[in-house]
Backbone as JSON, one array per atom type, in Angstrom:
{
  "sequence": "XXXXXXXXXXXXXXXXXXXXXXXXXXXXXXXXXXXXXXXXXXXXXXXXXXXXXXXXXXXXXXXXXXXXXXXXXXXXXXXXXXXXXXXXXXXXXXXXXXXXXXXXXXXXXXXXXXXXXXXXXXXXXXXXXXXXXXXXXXXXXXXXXXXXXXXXXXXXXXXXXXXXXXXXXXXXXXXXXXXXXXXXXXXXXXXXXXXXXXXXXXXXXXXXXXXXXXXXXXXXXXXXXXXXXXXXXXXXXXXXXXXXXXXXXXXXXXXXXXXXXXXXXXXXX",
  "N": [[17.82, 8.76, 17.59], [16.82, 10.85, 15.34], [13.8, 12.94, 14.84], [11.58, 12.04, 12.5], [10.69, 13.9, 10.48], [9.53, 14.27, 7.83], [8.45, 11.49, 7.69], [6.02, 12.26, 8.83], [5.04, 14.8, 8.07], [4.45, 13.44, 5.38], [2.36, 11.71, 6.45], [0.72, 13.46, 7.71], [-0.46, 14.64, 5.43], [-1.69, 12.07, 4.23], [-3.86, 11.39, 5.87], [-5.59, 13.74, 5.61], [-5.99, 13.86, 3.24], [-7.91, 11.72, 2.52], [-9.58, 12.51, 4.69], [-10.53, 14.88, 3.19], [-11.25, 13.23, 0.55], [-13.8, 11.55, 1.82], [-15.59, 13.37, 2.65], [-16.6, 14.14, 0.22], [-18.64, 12.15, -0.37], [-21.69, 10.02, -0.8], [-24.32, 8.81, 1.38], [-24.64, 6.51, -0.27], [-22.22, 6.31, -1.61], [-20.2, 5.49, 0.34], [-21.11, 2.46, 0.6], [-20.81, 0.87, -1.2], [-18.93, -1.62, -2.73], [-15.32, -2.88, -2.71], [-12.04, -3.79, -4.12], [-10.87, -5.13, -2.06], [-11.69, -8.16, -0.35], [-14.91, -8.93, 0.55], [-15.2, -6.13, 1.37], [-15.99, -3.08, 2.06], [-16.51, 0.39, 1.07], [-16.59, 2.15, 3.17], [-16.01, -0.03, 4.93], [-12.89, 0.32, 4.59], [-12.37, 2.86, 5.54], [-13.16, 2.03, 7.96], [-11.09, 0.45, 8.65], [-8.85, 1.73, 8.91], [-9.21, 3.21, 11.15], [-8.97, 1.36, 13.06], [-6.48, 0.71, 13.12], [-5.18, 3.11, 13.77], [-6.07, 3.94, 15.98], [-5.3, 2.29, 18.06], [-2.74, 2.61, 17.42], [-2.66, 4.81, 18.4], [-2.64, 4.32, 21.28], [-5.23, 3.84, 22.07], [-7.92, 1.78, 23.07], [-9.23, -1.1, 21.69], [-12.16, -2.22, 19.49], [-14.72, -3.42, 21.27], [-15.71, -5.92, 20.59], [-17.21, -8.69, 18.74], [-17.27, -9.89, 15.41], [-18.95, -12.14, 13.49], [-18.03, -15.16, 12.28], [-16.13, -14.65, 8.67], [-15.63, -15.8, 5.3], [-13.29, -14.01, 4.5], [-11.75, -13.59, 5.87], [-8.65, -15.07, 7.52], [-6.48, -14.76, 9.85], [-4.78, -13.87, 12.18], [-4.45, -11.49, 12.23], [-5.96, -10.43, 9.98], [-8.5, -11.33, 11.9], [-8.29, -9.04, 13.65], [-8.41, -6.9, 12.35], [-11.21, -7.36, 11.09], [-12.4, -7.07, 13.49], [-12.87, -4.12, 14.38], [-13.85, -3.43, 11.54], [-16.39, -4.25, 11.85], [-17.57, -4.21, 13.71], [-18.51, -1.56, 13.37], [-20.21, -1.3, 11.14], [-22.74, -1.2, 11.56], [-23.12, 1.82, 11.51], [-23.5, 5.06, 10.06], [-22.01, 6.18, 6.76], [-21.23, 8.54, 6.8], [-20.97, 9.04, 10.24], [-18.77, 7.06, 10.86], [-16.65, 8.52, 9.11], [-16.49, 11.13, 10.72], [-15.53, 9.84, 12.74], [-13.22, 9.3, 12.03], [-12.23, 11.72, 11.41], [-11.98, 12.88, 14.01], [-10.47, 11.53, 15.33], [-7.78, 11.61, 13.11], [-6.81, 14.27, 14.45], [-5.94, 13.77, 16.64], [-4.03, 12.2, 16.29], [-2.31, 13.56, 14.81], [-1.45, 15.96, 16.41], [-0.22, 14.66, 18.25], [1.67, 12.93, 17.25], [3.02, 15.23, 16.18], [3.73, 16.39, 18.71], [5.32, 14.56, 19.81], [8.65, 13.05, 21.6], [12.17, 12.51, 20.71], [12.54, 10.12, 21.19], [10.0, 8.47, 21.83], [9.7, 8.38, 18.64], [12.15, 6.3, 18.4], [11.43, 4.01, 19.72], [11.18, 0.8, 20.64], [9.52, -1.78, 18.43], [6.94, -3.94, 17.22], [6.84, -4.1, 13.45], [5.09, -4.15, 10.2], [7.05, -5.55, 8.56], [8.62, -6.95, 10.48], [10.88, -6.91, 13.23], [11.63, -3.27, 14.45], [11.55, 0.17, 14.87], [9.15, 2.29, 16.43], [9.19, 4.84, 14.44], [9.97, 3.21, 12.06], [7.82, 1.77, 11.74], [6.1, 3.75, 11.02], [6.8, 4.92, 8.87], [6.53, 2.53, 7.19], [3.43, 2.79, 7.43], [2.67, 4.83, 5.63], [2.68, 4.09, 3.42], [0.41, 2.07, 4.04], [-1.81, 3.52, 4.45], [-2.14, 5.19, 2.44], [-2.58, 3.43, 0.32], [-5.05, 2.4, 0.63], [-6.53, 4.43, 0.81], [-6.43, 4.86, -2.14], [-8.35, 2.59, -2.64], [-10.14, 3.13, -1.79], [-10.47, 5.65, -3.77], [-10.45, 3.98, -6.16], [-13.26, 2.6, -6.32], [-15.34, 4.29, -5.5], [-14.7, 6.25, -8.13], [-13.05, 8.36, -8.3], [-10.29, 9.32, -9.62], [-7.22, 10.35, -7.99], [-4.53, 11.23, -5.9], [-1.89, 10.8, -6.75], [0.17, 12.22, -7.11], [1.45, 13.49, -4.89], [4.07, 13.52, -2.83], [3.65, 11.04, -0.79], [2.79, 9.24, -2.72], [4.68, 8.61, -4.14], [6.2, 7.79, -2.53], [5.08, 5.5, -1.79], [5.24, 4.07, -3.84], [8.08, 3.39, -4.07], [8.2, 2.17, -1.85], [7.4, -0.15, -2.67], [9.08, -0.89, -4.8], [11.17, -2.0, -4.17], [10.88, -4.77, -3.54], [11.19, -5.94, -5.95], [13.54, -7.04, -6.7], [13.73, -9.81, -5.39], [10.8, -10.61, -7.62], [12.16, -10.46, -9.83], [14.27, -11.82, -9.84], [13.54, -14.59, -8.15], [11.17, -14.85, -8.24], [10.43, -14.85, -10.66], [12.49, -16.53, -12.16], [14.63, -15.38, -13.64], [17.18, -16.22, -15.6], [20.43, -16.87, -14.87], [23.13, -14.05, -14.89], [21.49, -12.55, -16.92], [19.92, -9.86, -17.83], [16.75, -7.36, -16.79], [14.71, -5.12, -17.47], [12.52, -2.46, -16.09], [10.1, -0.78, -15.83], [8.38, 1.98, -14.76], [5.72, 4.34, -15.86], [4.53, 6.74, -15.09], [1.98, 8.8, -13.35], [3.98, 8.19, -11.43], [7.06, 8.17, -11.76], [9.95, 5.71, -12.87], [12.81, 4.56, -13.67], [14.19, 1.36, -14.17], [16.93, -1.18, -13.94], [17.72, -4.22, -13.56], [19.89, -6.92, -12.71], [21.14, -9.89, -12.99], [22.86, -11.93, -10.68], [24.64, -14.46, -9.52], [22.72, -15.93, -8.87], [20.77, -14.07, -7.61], [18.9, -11.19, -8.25], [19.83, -7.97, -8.46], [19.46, -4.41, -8.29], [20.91, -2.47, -11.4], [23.08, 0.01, -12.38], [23.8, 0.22, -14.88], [23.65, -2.66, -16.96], [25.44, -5.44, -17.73], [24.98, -6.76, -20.51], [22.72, -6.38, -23.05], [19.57, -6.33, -21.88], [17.33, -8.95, -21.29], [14.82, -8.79, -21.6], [12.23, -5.99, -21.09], [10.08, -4.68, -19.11], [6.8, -3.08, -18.83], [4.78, -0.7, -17.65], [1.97, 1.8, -16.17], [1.97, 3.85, -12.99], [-0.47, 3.22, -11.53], [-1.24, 1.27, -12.67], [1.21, -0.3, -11.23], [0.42, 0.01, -8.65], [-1.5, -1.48, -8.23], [-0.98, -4.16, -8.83], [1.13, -4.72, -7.87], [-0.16, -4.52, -4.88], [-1.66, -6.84, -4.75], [-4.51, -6.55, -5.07], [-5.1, -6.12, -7.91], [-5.69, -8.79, -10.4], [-2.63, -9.92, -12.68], [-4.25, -10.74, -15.33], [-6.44, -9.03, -15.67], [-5.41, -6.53, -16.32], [-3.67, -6.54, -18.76], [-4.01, -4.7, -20.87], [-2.64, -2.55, -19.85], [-0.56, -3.28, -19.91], [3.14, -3.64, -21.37], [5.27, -5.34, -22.54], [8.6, -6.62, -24.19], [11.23, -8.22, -25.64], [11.54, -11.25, -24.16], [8.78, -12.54, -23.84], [7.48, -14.42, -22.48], [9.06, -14.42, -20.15], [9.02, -11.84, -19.41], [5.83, -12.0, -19.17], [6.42, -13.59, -16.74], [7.15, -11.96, -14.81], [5.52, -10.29, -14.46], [3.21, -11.26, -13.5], [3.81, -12.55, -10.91], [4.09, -10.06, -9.33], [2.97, -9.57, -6.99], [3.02, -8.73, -3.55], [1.95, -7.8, -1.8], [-1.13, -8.29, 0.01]],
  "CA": [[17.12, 8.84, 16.31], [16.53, 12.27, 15.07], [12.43, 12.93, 14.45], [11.26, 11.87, 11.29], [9.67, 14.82, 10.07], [9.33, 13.62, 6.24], [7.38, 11.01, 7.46], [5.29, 12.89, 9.82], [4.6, 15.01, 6.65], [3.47, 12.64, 4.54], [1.12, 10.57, 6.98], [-0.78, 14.54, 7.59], [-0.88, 15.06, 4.18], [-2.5, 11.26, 3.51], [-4.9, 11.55, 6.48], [-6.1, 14.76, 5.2], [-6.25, 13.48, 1.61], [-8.64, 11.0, 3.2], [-10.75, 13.13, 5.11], [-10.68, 15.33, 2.22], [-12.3, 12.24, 0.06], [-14.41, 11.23, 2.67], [-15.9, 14.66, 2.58], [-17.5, 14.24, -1.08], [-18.91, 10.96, -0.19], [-22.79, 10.07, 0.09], [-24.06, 7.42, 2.02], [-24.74, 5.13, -1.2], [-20.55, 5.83, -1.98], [-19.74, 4.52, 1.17], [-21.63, 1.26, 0.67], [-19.68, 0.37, -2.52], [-17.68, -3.03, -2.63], [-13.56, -2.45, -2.97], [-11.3, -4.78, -4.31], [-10.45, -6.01, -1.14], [-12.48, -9.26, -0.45], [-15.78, -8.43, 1.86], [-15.07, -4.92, 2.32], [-16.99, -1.56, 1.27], [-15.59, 2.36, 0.92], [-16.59, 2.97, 4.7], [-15.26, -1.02, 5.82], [-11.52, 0.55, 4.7], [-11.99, 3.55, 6.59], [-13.04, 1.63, 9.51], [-9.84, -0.41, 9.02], [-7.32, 2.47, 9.3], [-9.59, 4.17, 12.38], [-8.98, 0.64, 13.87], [-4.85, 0.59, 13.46], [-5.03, 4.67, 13.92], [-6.78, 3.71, 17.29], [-4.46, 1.03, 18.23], [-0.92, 3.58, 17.41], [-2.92, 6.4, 19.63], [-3.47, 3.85, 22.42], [-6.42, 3.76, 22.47], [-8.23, 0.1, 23.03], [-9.89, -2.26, 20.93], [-13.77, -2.06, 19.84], [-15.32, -4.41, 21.95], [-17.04, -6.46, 19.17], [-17.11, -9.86, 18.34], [-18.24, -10.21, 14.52], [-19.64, -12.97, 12.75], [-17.16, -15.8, 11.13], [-16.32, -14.68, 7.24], [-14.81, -16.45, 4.39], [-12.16, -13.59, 3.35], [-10.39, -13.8, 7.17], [-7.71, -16.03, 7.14], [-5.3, -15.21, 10.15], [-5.03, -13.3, 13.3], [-4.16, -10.06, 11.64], [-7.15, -10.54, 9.55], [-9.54, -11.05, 12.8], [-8.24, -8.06, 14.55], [-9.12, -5.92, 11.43], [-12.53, -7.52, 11.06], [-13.4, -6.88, 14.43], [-12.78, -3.34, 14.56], [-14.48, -2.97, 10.48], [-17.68, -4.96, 11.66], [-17.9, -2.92, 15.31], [-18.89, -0.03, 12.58], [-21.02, -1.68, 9.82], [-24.16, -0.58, 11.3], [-23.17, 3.12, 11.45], [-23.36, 5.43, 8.83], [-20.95, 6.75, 5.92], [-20.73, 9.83, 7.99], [-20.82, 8.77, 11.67], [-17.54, 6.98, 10.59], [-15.65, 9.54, 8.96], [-16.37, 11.91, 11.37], [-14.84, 9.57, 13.89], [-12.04, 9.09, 11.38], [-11.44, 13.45, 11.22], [-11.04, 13.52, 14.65], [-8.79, 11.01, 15.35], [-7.14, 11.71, 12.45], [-6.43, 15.24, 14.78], [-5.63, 13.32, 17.8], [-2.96, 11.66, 15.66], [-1.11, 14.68, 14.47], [-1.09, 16.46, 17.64], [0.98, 13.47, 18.9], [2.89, 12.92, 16.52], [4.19, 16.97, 16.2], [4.75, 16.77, 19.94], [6.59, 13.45, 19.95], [10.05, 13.64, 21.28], [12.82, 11.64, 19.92], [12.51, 8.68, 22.25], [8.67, 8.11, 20.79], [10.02, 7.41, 17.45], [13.56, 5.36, 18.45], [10.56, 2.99, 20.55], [11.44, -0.43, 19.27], [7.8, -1.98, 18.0], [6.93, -4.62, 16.09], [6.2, -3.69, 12.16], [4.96, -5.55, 8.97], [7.87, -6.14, 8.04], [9.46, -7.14, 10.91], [11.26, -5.9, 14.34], [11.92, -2.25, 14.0], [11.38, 1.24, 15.7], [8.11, 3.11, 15.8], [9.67, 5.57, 13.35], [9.72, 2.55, 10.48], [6.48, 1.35, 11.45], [5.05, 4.83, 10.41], [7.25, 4.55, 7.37], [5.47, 1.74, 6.22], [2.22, 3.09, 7.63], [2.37, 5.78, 4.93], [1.92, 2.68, 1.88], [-0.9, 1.32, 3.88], [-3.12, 4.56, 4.52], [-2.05, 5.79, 0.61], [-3.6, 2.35, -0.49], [-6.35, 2.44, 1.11], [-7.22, 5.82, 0.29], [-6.69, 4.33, -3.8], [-9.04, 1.43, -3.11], [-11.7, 4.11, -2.3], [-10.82, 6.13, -5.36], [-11.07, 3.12, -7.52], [-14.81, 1.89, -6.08], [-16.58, 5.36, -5.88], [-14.6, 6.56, -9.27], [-12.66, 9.9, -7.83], [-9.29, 9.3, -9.15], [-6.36, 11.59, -7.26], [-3.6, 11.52, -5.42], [-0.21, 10.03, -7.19], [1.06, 13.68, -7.63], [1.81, 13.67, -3.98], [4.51, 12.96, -1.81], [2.91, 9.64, -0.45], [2.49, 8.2, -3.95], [5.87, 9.01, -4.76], [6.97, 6.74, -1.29], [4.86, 4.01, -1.2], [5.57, 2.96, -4.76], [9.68, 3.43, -3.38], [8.38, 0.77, -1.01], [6.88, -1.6, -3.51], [10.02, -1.1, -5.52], [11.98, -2.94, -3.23], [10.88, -6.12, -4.0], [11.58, -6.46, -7.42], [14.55, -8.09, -7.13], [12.75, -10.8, -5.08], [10.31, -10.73, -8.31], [12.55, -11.12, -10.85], [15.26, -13.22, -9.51], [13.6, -15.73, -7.65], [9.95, -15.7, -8.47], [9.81, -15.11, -12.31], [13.47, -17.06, -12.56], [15.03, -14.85, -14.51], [18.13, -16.74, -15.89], [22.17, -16.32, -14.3], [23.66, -13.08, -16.15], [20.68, -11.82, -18.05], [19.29, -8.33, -17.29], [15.71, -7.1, -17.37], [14.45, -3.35, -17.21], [11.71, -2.01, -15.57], [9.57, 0.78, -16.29], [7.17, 2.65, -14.35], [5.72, 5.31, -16.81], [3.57, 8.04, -14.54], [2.94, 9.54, -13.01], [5.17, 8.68, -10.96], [8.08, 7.84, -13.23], [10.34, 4.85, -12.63], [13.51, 3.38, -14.54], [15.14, 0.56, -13.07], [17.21, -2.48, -14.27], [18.02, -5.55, -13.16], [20.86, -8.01, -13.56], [21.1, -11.6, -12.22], [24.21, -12.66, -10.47], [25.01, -15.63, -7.95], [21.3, -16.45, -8.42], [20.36, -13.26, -7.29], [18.61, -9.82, -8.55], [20.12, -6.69, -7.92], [19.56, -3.28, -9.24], [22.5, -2.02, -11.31], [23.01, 1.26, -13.08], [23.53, -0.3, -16.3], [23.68, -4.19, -16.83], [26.99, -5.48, -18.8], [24.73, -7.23, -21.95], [21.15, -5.97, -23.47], [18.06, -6.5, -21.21], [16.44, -10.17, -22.14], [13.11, -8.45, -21.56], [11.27, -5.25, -20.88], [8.7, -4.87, -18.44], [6.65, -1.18, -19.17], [3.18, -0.04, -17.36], [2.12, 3.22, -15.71], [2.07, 3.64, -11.76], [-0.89, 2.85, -10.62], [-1.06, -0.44, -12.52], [2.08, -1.31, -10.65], [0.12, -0.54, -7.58], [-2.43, -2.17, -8.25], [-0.61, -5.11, -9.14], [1.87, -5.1, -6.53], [-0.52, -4.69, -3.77], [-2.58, -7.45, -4.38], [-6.19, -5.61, -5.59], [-5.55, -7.42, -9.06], [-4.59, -10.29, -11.55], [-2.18, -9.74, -14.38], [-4.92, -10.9, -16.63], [-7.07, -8.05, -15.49], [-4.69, -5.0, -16.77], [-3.33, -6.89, -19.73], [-3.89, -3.76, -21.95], [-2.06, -1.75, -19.88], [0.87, -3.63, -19.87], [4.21, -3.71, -22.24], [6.66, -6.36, -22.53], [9.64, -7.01, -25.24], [11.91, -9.38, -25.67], [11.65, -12.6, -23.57], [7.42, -12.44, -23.71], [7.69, -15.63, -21.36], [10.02, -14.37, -18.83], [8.05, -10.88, -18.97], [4.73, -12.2, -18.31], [5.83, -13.81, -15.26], [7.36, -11.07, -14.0], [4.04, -9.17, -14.33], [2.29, -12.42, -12.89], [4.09, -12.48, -9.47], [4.22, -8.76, -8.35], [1.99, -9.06, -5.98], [3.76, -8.57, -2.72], [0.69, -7.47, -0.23], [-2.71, -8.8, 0.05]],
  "C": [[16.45, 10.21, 16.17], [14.34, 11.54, 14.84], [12.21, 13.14, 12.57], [10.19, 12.76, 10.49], [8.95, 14.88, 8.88], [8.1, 12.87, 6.44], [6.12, 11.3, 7.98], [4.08, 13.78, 8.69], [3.37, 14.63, 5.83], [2.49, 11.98, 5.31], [0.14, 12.54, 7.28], [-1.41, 14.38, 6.56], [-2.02, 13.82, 3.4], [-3.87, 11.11, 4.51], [-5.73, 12.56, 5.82], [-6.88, 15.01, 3.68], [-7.41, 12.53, 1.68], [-9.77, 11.48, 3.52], [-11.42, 13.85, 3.59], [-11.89, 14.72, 0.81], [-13.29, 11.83, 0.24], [-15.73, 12.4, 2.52], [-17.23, 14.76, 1.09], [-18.12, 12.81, -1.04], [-20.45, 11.09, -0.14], [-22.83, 8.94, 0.59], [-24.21, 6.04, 0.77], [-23.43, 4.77, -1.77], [-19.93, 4.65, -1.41], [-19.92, 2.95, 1.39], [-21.32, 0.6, -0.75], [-18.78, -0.56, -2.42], [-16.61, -2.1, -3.37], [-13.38, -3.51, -3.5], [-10.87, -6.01, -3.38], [-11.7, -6.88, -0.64], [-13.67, -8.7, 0.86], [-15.98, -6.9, 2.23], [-15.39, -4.11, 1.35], [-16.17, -0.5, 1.35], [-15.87, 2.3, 2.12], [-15.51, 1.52, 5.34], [-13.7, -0.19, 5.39], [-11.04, 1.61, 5.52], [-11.92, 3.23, 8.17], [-11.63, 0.56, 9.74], [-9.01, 0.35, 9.42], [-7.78, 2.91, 10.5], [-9.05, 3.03, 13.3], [-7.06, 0.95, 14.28], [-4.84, 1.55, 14.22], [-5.21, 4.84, 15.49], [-5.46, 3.13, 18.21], [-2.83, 1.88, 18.55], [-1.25, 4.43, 18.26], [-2.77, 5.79, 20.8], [-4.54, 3.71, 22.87], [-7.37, 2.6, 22.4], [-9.04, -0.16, 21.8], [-11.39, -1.98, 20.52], [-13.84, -3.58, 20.42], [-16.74, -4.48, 21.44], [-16.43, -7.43, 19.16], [-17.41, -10.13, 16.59], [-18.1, -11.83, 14.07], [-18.2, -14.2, 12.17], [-17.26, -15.62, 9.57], [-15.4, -15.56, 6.87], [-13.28, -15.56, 4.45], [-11.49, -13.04, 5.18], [-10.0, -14.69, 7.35], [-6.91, -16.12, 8.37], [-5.92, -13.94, 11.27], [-5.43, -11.83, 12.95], [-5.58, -9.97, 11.37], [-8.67, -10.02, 10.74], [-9.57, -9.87, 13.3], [-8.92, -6.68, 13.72], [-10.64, -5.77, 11.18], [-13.22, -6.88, 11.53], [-13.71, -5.38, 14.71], [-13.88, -2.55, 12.83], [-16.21, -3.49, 10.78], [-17.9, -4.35, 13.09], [-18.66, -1.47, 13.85], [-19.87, 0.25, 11.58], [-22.17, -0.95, 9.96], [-24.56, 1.45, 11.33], [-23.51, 3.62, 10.24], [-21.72, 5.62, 8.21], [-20.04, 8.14, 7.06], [-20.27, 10.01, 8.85], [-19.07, 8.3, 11.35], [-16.52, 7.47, 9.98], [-15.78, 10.86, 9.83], [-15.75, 11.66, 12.85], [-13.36, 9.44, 13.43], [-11.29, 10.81, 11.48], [-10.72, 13.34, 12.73], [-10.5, 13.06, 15.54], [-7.49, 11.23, 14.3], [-6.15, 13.25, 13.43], [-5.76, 14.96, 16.07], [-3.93, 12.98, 17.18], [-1.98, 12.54, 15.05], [-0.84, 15.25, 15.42], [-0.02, 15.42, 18.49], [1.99, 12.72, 18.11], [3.77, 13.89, 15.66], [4.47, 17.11, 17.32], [5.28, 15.87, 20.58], [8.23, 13.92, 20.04], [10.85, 12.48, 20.35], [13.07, 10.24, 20.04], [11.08, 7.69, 21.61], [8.94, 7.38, 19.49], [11.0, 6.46, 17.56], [12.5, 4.45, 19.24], [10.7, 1.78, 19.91], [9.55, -0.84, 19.89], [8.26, -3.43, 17.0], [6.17, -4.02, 14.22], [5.91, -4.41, 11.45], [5.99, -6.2, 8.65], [9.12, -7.06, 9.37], [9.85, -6.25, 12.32], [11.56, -4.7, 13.81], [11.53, -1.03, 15.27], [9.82, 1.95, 15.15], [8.33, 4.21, 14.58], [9.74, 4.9, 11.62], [8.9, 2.19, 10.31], [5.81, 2.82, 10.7], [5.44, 4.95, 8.89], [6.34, 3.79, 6.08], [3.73, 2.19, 6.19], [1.65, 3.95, 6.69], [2.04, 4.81, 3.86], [0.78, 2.32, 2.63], [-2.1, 2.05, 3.67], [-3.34, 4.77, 2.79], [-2.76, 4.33, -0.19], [-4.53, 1.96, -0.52], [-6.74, 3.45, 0.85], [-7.13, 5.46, -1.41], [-7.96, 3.26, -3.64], [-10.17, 2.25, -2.83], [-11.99, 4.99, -3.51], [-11.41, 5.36, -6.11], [-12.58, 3.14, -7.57], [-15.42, 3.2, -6.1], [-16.01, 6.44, -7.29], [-14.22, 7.92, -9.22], [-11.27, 9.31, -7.91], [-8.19, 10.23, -8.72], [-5.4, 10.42, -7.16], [-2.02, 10.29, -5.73], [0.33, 11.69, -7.66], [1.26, 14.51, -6.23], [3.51, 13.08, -3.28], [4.74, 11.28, -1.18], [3.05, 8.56, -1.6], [3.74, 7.8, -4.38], [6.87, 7.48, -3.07], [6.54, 5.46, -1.31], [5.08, 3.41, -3.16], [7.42, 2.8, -4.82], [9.75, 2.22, -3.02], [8.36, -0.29, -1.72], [7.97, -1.92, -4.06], [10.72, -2.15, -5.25], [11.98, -3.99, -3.21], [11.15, -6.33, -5.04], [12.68, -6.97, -7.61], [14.11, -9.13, -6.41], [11.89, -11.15, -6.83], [11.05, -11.49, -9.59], [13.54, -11.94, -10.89], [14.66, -14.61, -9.37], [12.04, -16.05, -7.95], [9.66, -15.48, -9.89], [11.56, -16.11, -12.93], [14.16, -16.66, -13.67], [16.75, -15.58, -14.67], [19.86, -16.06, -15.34], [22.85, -15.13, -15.04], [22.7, -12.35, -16.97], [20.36, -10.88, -17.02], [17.96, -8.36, -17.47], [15.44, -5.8, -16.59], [12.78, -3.44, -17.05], [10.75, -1.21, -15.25], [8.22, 0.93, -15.35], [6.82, 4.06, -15.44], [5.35, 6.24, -16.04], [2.86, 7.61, -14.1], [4.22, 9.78, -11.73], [5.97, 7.53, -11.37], [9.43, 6.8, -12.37], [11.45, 4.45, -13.42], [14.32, 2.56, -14.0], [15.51, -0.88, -14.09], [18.28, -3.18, -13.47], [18.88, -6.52, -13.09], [20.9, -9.13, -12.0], [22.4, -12.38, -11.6], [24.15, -13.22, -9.11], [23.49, -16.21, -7.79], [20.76, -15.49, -7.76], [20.2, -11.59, -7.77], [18.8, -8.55, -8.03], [19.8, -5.33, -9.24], [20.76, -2.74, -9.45], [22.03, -0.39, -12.5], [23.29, 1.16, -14.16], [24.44, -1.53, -16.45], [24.86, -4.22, -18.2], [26.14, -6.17, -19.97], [23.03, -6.39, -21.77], [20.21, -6.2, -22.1], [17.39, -7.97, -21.81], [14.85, -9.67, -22.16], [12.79, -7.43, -20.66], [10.33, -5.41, -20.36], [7.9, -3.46, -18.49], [5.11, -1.15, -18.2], [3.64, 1.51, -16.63], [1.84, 2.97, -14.14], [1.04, 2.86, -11.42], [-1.45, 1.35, -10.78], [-0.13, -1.22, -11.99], [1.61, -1.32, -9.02], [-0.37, -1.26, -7.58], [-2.37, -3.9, -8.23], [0.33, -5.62, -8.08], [1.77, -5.2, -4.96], [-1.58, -5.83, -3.44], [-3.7, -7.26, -5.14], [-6.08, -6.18, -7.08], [-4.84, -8.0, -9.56], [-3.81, -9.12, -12.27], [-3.36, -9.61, -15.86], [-6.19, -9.66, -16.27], [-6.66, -6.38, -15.87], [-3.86, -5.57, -17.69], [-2.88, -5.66, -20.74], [-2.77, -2.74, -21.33], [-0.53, -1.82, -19.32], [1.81, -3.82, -21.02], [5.24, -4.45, -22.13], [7.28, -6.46, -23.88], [10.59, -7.61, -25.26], [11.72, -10.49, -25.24], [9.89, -12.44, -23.13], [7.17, -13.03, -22.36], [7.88, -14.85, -19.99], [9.12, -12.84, -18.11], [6.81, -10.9, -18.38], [5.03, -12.82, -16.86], [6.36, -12.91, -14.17], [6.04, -10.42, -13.4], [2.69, -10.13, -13.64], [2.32, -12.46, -11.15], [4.46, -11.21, -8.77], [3.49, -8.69, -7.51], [2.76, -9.22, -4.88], [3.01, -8.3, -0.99], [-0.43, -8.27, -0.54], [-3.7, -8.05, 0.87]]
}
């Protein structure tokens, strides 16, 4: 497996975009509820220092926290324990542990040989090689670095690289979406629009009971689906309802069939 230098790339460029954020922060930013259930602008940084930790080798915090409501599952605990090891720090203290691991983490992954990345691993999605786990690792940092834009009100970075990949990733489900969880009917088409900025056209067609993307569907489109990127992150990662970005959605033809497209994108949590 050659070295994945693309993705190597993009994970500097979203660490850095990070620190970078981090950087204009005070401590009353950092103590700002996110979208994500329980968790503040510093709890997300202490989530990636925890994985970031974890991919360097480097152990565990040795912390126990508290039983919450919004952990659900192992995954969940392991994140907790490593975001609630940190609570009582500051804004600061924790991004300054975040810079320089973040430096630990490029240095080892520019003098990784080719064996490093071909490492089979387990990933989100599944068995795979350390080389696809970082793949995906680039959607989780880039979404987490949006859920701090949103909450302290600094929006950036979709005119990167990163933004441009992890909504690639999200893409990928949409035939899941509109096949099998908005039941889009045997033979009908439906189109897809991402508007900006980062720009999207994709349609759909339904055959054997199953959604594939085609380069242009043999009858009309039964229905239009239209927004702009970062309501399809937003939507496809979980962070919100449908009925919460209403305005900045567009459907035509099959209203029905459109809203539930735009109902079940959610794909992460």
């Amino acid at each position: 497996m050659p070295i994945p230098s693309d993705t190597i790339d993009k994970l500097e460029q979203t660490y850095r975009s990070i620190s970078a954020l981090g950087a204009q922060l005070d401590e009353s930013d950092w103590e700002l509820p996110t979208e994500l259930p329980g968790w503040t602008v510093k709890d997300n940084l202490s989530h990636l220092i925890g994985t970031e930790r974890s991919l360097q080798g480097l152990p565990p915090a040795d912390h126990t926290p508290g039983e919450t409501p919004h952990v659900k599952n192992p995954i969940g605990q392991f994140n907790e324990r490593e975001v609630d090891a940190r609570r009582s720090r500051s804004g600061a203290e924790v991004l300054a542990e975040w810079d320089e691991l973040v430096d630990q983490r490029i240095a080892t992954l520019r003098g990784a040989d080719e064996s490093y990345y071909a490492a089979e691993t387990m990933t989100p999605t599944g068995p795979g090689s350390v080389a696809d786990f970082l793949h995906i690792r680039i959607l989780d940092l880039w979404s987490h670095e949006q859920d701090i834009r949103r909450a302290v009100g600094k929006p950036g970075g979709f005119d990167d690289g990163s933004a441009a990949h992890t909504i690639d990733r999200l893409v990928r489900t949409l035939p899941i979406v509109i096949g099998k969880r908005a039941r889009t009917p045997e033979g009908a088409a439906v189109r897809f629009d991402i508007t900006g900025p980062v720009s999207r056209s994709l349609t759909y067609e339904v055959r054997g009971g199953r959604a594939s993307q085609v380069e242009a569907a043999e009858s009309e489109p039964v229905a239009s689906v239209s927004m702009d990127s970062e309501t399809f992150a937003v939507l496809a990662l979980g962070r919100r309802q449908a009925s919460e970005v209403g305005d900045r959605v567009r459907i035509a033809g099959d209203a029905q069939l459109g809203q539930r497209i735009v109902e079940n994108l959610a794909m992460m949590i």
